[in-house]
One Martini backbone bead per residue (centre of mass of N, CA, C, O) as a GRO file, in nm:
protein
   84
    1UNK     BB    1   0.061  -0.214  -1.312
    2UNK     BB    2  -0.236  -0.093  -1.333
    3UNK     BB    3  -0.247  -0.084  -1.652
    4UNK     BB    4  -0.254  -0.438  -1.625
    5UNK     BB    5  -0.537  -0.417  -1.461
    6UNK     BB    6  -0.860  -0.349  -1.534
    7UNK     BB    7  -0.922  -0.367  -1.202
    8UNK     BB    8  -0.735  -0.121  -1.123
    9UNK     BB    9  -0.807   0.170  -1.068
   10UNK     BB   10  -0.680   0.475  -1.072
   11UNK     BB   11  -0.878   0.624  -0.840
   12UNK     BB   12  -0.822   0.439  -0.630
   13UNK     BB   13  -0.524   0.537  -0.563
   14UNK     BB   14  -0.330   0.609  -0.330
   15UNK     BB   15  -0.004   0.755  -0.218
   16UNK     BB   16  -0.018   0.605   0.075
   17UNK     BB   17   0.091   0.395   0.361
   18UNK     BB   18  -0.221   0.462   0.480
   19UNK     BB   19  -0.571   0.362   0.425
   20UNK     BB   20  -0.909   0.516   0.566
   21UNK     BB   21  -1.243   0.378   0.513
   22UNK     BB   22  -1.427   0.345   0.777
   23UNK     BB   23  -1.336  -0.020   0.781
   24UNK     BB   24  -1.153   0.045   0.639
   25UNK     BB   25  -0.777  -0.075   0.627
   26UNK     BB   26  -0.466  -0.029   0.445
   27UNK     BB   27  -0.159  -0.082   0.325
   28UNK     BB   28   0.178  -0.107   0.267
   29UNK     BB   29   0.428  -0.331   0.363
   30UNK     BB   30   0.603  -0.111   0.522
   31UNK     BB   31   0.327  -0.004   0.730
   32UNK     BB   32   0.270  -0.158   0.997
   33UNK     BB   33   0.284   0.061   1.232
   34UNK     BB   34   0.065   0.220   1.089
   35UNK     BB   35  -0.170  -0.046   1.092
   36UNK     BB   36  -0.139  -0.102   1.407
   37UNK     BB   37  -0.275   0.233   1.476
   38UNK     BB   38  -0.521   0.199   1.296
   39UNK     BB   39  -0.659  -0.045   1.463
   40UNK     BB   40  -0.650   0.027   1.701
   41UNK     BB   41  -0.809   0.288   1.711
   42UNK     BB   42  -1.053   0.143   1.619
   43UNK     BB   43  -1.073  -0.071   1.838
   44UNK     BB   44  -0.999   0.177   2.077
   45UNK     BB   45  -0.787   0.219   2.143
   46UNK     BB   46  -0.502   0.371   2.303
   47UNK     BB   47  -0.201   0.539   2.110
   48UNK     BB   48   0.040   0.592   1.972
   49UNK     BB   49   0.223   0.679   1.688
   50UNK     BB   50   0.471   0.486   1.781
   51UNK     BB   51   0.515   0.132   1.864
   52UNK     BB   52   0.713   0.031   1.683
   53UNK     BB   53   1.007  -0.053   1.564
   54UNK     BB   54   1.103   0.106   1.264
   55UNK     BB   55   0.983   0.350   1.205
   56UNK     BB   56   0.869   0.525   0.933
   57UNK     BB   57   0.894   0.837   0.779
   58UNK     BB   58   0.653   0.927   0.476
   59UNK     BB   59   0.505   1.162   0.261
   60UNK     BB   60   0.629   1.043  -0.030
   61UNK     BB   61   0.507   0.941  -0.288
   62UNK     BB   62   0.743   0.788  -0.408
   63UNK     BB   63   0.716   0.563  -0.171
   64UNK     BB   64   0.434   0.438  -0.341
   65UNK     BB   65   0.543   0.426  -0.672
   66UNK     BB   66   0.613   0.159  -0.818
   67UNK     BB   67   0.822  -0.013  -1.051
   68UNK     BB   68   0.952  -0.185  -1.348
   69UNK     BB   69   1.154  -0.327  -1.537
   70UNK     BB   70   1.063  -0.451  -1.790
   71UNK     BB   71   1.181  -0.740  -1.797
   72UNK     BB   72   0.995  -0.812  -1.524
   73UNK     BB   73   0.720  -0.732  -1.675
   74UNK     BB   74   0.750  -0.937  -1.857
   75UNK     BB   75   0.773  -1.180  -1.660
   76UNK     BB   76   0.468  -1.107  -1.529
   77UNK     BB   77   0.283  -1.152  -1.748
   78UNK     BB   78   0.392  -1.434  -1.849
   79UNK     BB   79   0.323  -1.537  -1.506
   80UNK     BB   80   0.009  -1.373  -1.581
   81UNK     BB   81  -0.181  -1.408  -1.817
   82UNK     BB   82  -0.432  -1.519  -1.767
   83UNK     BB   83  -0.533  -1.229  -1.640
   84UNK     BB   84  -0.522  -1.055  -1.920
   0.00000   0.00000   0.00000
């Protein structure tokens, strides 16, 4: 998907559930658990590492970069294509 969007640096892109760079906090749609504990601990709580239930540990990157077959990819395009 990064390929099909020229405004989407290949190199700003890092595969982990949650990314922190000083006020920005980022997170992949399956980590609210963890962006809400990067959140909390930013705004100053004291919090553990795992406050809400369903937390997954995953540190494997593969958990992090989604593929689409062909013909998903071909639906995305033409349902986008203006932005192309």
């Amino acid at each position: 998907m990064r390929e099909s969007f020229a405004f989407i640096e290949e190199n700003n892109f890092l595969p982990q559930s949650v990314v922190e760079d000083g006020n920005i906090i980022t997170a992949v749609g399956n980590a609210f658990n963890e962006f809400a504990v990067h959140v909390a601990r930013k705004l100053g709580y004291d919090c553990p590492d795992k406050i809400l239930s369903g937390y997954t540990d995953s540190n494997d990157i593969n958990d992090y970069i989604h593929h689409l077959p062909k013909d998903e990819i071909l639906e995305f395009k033409e349902e986008f294509k203006e932005f192309f």
